[in-house]
FIDOGU-991784 format. One record per residue (C-alpha): x, y, z; residue number from 1; residue in one letter. Coordinates in Angstrom, 3 decimals. Example, Ala and Ser with C-alpha at 12.3 -4.5 7.8 and 13.67 -1.06 7.14 Angstrom:
% FIDOGU-991784
{x: 12.300, y: -4.500, z: 7.800, i: 1, aa: A}
{x: 13.670, y: -1.060, z: 7.140, i: 2, aa: S}
END
This chain:
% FIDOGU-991784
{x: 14.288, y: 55.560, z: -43.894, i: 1, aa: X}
{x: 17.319, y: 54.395, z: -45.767, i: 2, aa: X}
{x: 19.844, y: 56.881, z: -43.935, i: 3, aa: X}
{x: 18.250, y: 55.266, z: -40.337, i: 4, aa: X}
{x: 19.329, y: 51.404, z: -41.492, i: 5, aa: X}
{x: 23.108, y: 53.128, z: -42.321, i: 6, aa: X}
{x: 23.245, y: 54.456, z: -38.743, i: 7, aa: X}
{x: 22.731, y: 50.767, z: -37.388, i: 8, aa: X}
{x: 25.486, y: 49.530, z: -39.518, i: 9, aa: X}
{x: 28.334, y: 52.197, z: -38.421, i: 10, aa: X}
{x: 27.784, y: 51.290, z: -34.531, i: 11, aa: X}
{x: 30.735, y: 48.836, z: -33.441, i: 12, aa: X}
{x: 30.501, y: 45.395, z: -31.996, i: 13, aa: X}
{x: 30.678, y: 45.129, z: -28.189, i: 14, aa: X}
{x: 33.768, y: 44.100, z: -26.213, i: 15, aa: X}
{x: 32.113, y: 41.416, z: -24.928, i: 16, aa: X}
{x: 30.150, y: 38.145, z: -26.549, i: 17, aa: X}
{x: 27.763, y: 36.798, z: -24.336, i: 18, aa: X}
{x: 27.205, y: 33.854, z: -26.676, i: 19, aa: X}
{x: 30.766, y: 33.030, z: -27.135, i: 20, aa: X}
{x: 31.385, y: 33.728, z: -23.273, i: 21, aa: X}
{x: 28.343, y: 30.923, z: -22.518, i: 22, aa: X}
{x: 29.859, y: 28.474, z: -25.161, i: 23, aa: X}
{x: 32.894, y: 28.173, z: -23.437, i: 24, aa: X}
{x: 31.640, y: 28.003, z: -20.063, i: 25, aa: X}
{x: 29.921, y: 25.342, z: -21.264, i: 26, aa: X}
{x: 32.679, y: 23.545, z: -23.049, i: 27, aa: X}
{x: 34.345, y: 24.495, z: -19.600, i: 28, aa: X}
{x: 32.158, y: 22.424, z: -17.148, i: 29, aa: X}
{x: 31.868, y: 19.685, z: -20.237, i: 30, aa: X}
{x: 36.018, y: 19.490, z: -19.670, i: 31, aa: X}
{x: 35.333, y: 19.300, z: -15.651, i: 32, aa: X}
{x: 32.915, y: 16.476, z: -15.643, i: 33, aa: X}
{x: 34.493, y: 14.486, z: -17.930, i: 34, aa: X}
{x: 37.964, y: 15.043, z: -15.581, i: 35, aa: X}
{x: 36.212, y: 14.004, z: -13.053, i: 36, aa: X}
{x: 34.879, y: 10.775, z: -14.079, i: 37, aa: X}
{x: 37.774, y: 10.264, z: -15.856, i: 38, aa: X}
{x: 39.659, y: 10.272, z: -12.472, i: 39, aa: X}
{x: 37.097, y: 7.918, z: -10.627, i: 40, aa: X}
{x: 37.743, y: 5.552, z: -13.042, i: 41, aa: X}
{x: 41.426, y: 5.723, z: -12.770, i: 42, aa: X}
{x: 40.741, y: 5.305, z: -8.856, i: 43, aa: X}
{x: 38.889, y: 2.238, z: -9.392, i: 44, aa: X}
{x: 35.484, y: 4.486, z: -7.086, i: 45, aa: X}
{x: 32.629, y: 3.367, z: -9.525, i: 46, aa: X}
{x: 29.211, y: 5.362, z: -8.304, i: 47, aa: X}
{x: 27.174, y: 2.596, z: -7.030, i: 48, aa: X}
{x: 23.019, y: 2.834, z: -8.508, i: 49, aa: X}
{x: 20.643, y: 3.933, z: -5.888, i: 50, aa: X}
{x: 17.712, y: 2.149, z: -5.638, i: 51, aa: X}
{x: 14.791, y: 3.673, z: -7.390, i: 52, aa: X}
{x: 11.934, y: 4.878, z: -4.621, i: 53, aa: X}
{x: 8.896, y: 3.816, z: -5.434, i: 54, aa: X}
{x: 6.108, y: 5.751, z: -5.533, i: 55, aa: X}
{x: 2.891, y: 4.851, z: -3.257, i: 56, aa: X}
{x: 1.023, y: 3.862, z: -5.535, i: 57, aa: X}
{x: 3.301, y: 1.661, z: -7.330, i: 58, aa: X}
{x: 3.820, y: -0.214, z: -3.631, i: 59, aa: X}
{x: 0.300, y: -0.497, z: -3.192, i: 60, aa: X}
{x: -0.257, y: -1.892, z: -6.408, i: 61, aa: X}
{x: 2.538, y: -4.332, z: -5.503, i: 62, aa: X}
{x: 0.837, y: -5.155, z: -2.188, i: 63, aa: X}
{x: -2.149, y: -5.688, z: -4.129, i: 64, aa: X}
{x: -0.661, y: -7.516, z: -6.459, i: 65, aa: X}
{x: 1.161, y: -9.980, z: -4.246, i: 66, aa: X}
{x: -1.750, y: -10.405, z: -1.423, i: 67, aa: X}
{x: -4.968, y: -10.363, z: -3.798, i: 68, aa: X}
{x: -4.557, y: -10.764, z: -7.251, i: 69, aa: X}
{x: -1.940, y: -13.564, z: -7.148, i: 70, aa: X}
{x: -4.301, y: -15.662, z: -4.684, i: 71, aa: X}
{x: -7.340, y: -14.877, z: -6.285, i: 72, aa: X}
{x: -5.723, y: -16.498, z: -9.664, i: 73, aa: X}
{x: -4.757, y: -19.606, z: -7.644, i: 74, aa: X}
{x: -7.988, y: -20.112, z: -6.192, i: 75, aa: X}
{x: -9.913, y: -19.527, z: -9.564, i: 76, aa: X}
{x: -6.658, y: -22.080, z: -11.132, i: 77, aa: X}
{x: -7.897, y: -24.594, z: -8.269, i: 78, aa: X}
{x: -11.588, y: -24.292, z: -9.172, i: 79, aa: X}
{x: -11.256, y: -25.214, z: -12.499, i: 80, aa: X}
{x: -8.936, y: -27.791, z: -12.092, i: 81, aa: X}
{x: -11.510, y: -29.006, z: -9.725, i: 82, aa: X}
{x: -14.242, y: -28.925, z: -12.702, i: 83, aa: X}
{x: -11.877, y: -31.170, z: -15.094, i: 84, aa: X}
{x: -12.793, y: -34.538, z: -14.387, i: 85, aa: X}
{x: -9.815, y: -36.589, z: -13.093, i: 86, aa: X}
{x: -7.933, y: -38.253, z: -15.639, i: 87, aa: X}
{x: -7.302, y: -42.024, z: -15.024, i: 88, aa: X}
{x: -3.840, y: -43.754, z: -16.163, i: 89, aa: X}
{x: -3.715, y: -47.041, z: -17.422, i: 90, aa: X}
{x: -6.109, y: -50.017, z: -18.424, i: 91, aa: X}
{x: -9.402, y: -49.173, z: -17.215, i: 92, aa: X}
{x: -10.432, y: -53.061, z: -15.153, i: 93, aa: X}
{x: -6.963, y: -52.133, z: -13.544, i: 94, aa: X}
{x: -7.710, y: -49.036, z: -12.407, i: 95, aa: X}
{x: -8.663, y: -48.203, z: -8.495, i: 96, aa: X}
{x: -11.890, y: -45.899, z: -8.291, i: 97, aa: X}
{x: -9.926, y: -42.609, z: -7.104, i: 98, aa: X}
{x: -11.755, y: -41.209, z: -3.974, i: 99, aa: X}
{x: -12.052, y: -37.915, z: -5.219, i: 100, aa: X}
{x: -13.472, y: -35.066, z: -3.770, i: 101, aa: X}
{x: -16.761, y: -33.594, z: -5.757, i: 102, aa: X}
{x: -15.639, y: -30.381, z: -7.922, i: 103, aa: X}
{x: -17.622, y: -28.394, z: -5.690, i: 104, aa: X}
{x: -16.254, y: -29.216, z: -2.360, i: 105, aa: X}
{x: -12.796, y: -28.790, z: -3.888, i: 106, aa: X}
{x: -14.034, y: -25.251, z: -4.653, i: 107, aa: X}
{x: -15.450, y: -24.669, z: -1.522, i: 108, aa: X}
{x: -12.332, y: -25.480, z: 0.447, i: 109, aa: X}
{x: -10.111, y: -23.248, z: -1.991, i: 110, aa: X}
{x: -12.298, y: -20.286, z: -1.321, i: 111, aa: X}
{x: -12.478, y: -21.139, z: 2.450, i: 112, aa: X}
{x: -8.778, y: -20.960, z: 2.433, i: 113, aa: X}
{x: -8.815, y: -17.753, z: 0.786, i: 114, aa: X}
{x: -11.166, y: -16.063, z: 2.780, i: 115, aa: X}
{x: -9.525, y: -17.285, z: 6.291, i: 116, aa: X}
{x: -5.562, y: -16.823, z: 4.609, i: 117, aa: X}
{x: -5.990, y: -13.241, z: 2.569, i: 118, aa: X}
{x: -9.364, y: -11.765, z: 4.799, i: 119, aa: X}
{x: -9.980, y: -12.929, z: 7.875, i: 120, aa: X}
{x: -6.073, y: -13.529, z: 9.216, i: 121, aa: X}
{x: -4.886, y: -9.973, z: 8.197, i: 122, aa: X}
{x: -8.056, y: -7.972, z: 9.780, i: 123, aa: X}
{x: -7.544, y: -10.521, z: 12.810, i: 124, aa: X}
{x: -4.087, y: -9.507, z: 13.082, i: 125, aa: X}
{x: -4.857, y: -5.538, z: 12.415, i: 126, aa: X}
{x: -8.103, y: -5.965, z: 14.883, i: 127, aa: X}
{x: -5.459, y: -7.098, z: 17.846, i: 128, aa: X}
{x: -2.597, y: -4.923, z: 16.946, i: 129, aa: X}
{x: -4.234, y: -1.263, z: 16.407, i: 130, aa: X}
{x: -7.834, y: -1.807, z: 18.269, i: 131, aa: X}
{x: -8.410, y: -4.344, z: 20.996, i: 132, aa: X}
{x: -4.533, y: -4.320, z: 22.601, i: 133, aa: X}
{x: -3.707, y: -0.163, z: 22.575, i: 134, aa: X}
{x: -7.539, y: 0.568, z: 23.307, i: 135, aa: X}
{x: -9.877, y: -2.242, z: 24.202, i: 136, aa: X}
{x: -7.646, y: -4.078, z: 26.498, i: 137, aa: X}
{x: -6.717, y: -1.075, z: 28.916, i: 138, aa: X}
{x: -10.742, y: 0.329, z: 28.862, i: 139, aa: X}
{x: -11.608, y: -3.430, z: 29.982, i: 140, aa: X}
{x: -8.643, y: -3.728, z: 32.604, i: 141, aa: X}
{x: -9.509, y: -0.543, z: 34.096, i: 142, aa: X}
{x: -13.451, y: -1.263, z: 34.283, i: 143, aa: X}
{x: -12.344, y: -4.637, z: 36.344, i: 144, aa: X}
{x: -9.846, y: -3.094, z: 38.017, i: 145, aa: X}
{x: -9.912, y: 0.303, z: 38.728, i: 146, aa: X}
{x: -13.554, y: 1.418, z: 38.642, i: 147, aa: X}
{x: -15.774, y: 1.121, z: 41.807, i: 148, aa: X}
{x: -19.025, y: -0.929, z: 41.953, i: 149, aa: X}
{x: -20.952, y: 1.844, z: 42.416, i: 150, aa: X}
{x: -20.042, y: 3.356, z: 39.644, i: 151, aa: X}
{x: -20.342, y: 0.722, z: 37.464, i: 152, aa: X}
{x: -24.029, y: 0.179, z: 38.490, i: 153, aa: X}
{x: -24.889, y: 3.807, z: 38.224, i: 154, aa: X}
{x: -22.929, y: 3.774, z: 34.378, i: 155, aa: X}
{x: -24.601, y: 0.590, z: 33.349, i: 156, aa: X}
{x: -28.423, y: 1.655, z: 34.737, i: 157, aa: X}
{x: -27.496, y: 4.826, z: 32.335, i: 158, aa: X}
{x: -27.417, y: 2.317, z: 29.019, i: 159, aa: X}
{x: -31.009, y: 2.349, z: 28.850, i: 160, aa: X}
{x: -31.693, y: 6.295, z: 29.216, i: 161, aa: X}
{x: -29.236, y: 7.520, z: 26.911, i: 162, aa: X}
{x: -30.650, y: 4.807, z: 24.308, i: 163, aa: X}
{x: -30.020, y: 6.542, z: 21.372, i: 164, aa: X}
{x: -28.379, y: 9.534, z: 22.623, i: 165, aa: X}
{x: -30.797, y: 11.553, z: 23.201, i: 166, aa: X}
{x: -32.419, y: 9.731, z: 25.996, i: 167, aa: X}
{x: -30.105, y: 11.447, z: 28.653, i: 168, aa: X}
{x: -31.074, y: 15.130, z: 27.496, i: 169, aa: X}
{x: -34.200, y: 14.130, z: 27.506, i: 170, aa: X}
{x: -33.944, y: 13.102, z: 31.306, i: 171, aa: X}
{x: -32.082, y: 16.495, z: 32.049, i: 172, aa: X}
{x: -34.726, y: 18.490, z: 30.407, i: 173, aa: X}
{x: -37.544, y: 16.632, z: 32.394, i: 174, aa: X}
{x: -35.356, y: 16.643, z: 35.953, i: 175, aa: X}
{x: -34.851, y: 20.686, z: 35.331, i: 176, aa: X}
{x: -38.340, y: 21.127, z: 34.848, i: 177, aa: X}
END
């Protein structure tokens, strides 16, 4: 055993140091890069940020954010300013009765607005844009258009035999037999 751990200590170092060889590569590139932004400096070129990309989530959240949550909390800030009673300034025989709106009809209109402004607007606008113009509009103008009577009589008598799908197979099946 003992003579084995001599034999280890008579063998000679190698020629070549891989961890000396990796510290000065590093201290190398360390030298570049620091050349190198030294010399952008000295040139006045100063790397302009990019913008961070945002992930989808974080611009949905931001949608959500800006289009629902934010109008929701004004709504709910007009309701219960709505529920305060109004305050009135001034002696009391001076003051004019206010014409104010009962709390709830103040309510009501805030959450009308909301509906019509956050709901019904945008799936209006998205009905319009991706349904009835590319699709619904074309179908239509080519029924009026394009189709001949006779077909259109023979297509709408069909409505009430197909019913609920079925209807028409049912009509083949009896016509075949």
């Amino acid at each position: 055993m003992l003579g084995r751990n001599l034999a280890w200590a008579h063998i000679p170092k190698p020629a070549f140091d891989m961890a000396q060889w990796k510290q000065q590569d590093y201290a190398a590139s360390a030298r570049w890069e620091r050349e190198q932004a030294y010399q952008a400096y000295r040139q006045g070129e100063r790397a302009e940020a990019q913008p961070e990309k945002q992930s989808l989530w974080r611009q949905a959240g931001d949608w959500f954010k800006k289009n629902i949550v934010q109008p929701v909390q004004q709504v709910v800030g007009t309701m219960v300013n709505a529920l305060k009673p109004p305050q009135k300034t001034g002696s009391y025989k001076l003051a004019v009765p206010a014409k104010h709106e009962p709390p709830w009809q103040q309510w009501w209109k805030g959450v009308k607005t909301f509906v019509q402004e956050k709901v019904i607007a945008p799936v209006q606008k998205a009905w319009n844009e991706y349904v009835y113009q590319p699709i619904i509009q074309p179908v239509i103008r080519w029924w009026k258009e394009d189709v001949p009577g006779w077909m259109k009589e023979t297509a709408l008598s069909l409505i009430p035999i197909v019913g609920d799908g079925w209807g028409l197979i049912r009509q083949g099946i009896n016509w075949v037999q």
